[in-house]
TORKOL-4160 file (C-alpha; in steps of 0.2 Angstrom, whole numbers, padded with zeros to 4 digits, m for minus):
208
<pt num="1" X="0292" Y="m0066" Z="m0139"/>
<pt num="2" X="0290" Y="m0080" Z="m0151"/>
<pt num="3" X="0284" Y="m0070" Z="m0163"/>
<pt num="4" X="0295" Y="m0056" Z="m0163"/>
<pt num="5" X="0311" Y="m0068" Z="m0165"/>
<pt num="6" X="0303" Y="m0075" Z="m0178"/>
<pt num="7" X="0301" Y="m0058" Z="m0186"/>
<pt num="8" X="0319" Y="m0057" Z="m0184"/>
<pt num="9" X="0326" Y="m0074" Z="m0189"/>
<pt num="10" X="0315" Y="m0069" Z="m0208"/>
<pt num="11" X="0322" Y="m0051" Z="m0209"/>
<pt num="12" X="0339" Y="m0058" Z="m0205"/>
<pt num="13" X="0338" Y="m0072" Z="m0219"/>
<pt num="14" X="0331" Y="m0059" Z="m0231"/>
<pt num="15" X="0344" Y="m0049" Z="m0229"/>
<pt num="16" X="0359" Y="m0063" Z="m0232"/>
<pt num="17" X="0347" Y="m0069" Z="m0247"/>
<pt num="18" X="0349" Y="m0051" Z="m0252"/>
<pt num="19" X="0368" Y="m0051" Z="m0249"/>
<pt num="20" X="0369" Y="m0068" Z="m0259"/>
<pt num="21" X="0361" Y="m0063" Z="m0275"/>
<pt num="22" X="0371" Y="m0047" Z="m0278"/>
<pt num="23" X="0388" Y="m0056" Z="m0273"/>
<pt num="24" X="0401" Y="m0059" Z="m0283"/>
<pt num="25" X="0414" Y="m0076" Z="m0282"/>
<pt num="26" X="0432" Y="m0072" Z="m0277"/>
<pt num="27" X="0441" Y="m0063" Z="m0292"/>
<pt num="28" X="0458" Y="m0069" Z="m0300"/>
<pt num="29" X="0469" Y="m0055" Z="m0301"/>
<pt num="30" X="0487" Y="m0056" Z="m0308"/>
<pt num="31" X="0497" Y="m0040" Z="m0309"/>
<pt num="32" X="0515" Y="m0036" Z="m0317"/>
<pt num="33" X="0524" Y="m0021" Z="m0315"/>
<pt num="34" X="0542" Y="m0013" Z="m0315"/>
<pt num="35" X="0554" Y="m0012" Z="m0303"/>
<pt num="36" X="0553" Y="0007" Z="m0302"/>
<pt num="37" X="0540" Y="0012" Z="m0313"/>
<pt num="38" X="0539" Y="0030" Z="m0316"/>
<pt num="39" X="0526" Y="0041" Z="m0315"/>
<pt num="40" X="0516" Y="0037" Z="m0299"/>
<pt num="41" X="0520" Y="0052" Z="m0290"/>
<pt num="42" X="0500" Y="0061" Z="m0284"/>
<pt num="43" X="0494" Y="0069" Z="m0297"/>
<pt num="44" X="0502" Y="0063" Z="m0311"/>
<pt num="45" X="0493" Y="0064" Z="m0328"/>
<pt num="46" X="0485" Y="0048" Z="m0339"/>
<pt num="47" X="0475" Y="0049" Z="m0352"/>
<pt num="48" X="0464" Y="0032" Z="m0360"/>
<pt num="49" X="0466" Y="0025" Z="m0377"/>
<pt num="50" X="0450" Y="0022" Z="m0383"/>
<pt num="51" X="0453" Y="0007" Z="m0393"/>
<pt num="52" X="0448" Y="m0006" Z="m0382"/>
<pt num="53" X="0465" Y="m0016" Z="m0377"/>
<pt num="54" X="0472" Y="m0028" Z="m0388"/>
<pt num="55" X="0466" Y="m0047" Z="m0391"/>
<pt num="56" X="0452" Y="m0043" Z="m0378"/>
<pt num="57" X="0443" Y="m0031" Z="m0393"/>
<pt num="58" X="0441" Y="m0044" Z="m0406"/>
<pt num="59" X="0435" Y="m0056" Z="m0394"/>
<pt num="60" X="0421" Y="m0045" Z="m0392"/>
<pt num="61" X="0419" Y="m0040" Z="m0411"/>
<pt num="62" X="0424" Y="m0019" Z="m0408"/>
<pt num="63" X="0435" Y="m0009" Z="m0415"/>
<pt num="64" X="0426" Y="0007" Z="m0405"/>
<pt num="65" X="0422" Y="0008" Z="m0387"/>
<pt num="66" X="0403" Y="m0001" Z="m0384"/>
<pt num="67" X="0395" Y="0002" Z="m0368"/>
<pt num="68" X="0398" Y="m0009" Z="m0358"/>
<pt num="69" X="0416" Y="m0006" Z="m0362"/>
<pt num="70" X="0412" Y="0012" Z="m0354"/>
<pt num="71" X="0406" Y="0003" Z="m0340"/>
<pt num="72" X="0424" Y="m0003" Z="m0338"/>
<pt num="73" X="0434" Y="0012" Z="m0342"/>
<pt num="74" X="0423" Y="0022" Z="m0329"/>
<pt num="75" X="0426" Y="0009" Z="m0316"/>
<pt num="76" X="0446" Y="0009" Z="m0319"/>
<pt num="77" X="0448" Y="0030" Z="m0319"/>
<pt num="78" X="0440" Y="0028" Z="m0304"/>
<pt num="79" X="0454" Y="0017" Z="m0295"/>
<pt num="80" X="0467" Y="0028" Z="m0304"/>
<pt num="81" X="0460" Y="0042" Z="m0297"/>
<pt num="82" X="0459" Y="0033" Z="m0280"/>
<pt num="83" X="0480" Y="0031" Z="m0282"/>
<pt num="84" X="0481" Y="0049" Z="m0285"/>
<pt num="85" X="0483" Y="0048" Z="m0302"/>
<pt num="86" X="0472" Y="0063" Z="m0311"/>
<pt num="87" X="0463" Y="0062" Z="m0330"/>
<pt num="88" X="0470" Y="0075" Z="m0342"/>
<pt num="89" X="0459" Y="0086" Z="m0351"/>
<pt num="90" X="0452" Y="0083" Z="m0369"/>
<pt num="91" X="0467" Y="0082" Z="m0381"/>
<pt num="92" X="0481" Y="0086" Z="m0367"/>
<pt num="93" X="0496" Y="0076" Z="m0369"/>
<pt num="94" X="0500" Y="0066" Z="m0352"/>
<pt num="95" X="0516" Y="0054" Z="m0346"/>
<pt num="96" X="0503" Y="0038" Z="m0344"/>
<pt num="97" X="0493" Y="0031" Z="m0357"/>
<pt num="98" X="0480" Y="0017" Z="m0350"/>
<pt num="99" X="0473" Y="0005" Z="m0359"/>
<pt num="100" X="0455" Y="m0005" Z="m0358"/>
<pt num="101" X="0450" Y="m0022" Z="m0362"/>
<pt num="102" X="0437" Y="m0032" Z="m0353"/>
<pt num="103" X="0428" Y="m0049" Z="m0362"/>
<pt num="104" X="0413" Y="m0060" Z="m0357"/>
<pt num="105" X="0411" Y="m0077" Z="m0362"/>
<pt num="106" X="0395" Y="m0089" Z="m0358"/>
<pt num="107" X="0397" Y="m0106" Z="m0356"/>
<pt num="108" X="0387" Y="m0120" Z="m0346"/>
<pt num="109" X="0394" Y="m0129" Z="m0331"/>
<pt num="110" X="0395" Y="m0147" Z="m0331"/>
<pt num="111" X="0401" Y="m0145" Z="m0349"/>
<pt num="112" X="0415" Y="m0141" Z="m0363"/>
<pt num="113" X="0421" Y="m0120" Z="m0362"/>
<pt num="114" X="0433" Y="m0111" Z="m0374"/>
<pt num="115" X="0447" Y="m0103" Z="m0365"/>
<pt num="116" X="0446" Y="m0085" Z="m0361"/>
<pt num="117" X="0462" Y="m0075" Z="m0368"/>
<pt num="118" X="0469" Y="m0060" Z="m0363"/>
<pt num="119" X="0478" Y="m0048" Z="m0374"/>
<pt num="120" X="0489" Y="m0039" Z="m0364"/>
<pt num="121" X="0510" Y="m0038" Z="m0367"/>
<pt num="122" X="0523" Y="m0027" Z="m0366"/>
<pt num="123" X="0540" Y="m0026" Z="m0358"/>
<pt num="124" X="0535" Y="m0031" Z="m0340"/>
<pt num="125" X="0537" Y="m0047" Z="m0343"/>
<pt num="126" X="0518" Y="m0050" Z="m0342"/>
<pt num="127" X="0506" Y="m0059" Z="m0351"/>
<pt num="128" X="0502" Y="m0065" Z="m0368"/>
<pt num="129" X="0487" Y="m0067" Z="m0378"/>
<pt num="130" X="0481" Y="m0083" Z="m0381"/>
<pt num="131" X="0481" Y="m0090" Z="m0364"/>
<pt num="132" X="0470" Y="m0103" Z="m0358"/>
<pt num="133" X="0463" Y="m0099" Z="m0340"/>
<pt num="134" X="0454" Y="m0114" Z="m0329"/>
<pt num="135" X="0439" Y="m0104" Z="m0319"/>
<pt num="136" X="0427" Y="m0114" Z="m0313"/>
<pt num="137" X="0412" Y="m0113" Z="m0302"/>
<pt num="138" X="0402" Y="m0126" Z="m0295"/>
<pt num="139" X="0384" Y="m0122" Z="m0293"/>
<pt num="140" X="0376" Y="m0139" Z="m0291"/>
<pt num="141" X="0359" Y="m0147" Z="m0298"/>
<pt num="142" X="0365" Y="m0149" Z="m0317"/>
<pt num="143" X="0370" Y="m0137" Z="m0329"/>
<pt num="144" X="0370" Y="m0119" Z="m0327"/>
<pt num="145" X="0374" Y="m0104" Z="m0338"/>
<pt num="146" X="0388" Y="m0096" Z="m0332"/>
<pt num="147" X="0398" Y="m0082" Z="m0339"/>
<pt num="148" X="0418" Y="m0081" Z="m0336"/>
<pt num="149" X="0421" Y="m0061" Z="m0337"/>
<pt num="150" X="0440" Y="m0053" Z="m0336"/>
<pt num="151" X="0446" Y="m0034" Z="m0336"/>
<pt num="152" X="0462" Y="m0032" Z="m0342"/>
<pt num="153" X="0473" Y="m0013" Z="m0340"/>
<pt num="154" X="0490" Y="m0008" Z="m0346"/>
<pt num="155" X="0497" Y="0008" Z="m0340"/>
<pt num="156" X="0511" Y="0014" Z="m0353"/>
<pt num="157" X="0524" Y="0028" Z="m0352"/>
<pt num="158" X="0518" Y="0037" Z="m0367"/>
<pt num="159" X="0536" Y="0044" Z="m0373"/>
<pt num="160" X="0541" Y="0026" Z="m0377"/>
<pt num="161" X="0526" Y="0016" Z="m0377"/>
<pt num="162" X="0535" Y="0005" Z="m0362"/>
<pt num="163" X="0523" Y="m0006" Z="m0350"/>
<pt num="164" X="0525" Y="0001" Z="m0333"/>
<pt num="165" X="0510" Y="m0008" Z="m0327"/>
<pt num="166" X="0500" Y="m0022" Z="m0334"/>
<pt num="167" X="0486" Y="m0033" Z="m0323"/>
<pt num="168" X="0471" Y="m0044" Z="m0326"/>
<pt num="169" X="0455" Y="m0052" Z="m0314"/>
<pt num="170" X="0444" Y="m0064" Z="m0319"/>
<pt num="171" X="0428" Y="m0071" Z="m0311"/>
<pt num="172" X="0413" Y="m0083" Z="m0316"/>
<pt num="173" X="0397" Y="m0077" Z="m0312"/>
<pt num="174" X="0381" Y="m0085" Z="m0314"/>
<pt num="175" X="0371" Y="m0076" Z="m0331"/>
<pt num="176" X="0356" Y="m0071" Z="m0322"/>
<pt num="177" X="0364" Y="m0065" Z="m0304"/>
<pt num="178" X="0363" Y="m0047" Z="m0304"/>
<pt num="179" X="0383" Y="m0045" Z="m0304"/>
<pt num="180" X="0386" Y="m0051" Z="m0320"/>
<pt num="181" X="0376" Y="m0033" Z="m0326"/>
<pt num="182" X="0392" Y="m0023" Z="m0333"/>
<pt num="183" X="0389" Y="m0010" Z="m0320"/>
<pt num="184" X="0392" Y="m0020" Z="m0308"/>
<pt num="185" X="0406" Y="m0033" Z="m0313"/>
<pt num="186" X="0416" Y="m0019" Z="m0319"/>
<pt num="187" X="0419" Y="m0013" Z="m0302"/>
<pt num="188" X="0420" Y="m0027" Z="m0293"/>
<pt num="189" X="0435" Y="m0031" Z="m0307"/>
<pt num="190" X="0444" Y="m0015" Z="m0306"/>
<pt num="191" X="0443" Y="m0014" Z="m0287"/>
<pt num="192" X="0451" Y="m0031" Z="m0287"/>
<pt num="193" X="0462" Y="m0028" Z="m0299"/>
<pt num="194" X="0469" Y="m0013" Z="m0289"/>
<pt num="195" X="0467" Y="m0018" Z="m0271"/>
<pt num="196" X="0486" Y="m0014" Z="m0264"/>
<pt num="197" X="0489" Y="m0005" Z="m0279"/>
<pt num="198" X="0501" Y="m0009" Z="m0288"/>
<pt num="199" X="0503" Y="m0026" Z="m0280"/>
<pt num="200" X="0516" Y="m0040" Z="m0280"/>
<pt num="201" X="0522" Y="m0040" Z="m0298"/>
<pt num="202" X="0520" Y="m0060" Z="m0304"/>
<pt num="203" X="0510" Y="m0064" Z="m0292"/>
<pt num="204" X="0493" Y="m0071" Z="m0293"/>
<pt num="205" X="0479" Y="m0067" Z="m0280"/>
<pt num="206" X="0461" Y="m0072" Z="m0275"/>
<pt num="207" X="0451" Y="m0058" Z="m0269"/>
<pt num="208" X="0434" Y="m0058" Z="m0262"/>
């Protein structure tokens, strides 16, 4: 009897170790939006700028989509596509453009950091670039390496270039956990950055 609840009592800590190391900490998310923004009717068309958005690609030194950017995008289509929303075809015209930005920034805890900034604007009366944000993470026993990552998405009316949508989530995540691989933190981002879809405009959120 023993040692079959002993059995159990190690398969159940393996499994919440299992849990902890894939785990991601709670995600800012700030989200801001029109009144009555157009467009969000079930299968309306978007189509994605591929120029990484705004401040968010010089911070990571690109002009052209990388990779990990890719990583992102395919994590966001995937929540528009959750709202209904439906990707254009190659060169088609759509009445929502989205636009992409995400960043990563290392820093040690216990230490100095340089503020993450996010480059999204518009006439939502959203944010603007240059902003410094306070994450934290407390991990105990000295100094770690952490890394502050954000995703930041615009969705404009295409006709006139007006921001119907803008939103941000940002989370620090310890370098070496597996959830700050791109894969990974790009969709823990973009599902917290659309959970309740399109969310309380102004407002800012934790979401585990």
């Amino acid at each position: 009897m023993t040692r079959h609840l002993s059995a159990a009592l190690l398969a159940a800590a393996a499994l919440a170790l299992g849990g902890c190391a894939t785990a991601v900490p709670p995600v800012e998310v700030t989200r801001f939006h029109a009144a009555a923004p157009a467009g969000w009717a079930p299968g309306t068309r978007y189509t994605v700028d591929t120029a990484p958005l705004g401040d968010a690609a010089a911070m990571v030194g690109a002009t052209q989509p990388s990779m990990e950017w890719g990583s992102y995008r395919a994590a966001v289509e995937r929540q528009l596509q959750l709202q209904g929303l439906v990707a254009a075809p190659d060169g088609a015209s759509a009445p929502l453009k989205v636009r992409i930005g995400f960043d990563r920034i290392d820093r040690e805890t216990g230490g100095g950091r340089s503020p993450v900034s996010v480059g999204v604007g518009g006439s939502t009366g959203g944010y603007r670039s240059g902003v410094g944000l306070g994450i934290g993470i407390n991990l105990g026993g000295g100094p770690r390496k952490v890394q502050d990552l954000q995703l930041a998405v615009r969705i404009d009316d295409s006709a006139s270039g007006r921001a119907l949508w803008e939103g941000r989530a940002l989370a620090a995540v310890p370098v070496k956990a597996p959830a700050s691989q791109p894969g990974l933190a790009a969709a823990k981002l973009a599902d917290a950055l659309f959970k309740d879809f399109p969310g309380e405009s102004g407002r800012t959120i934790s979401v585990k």
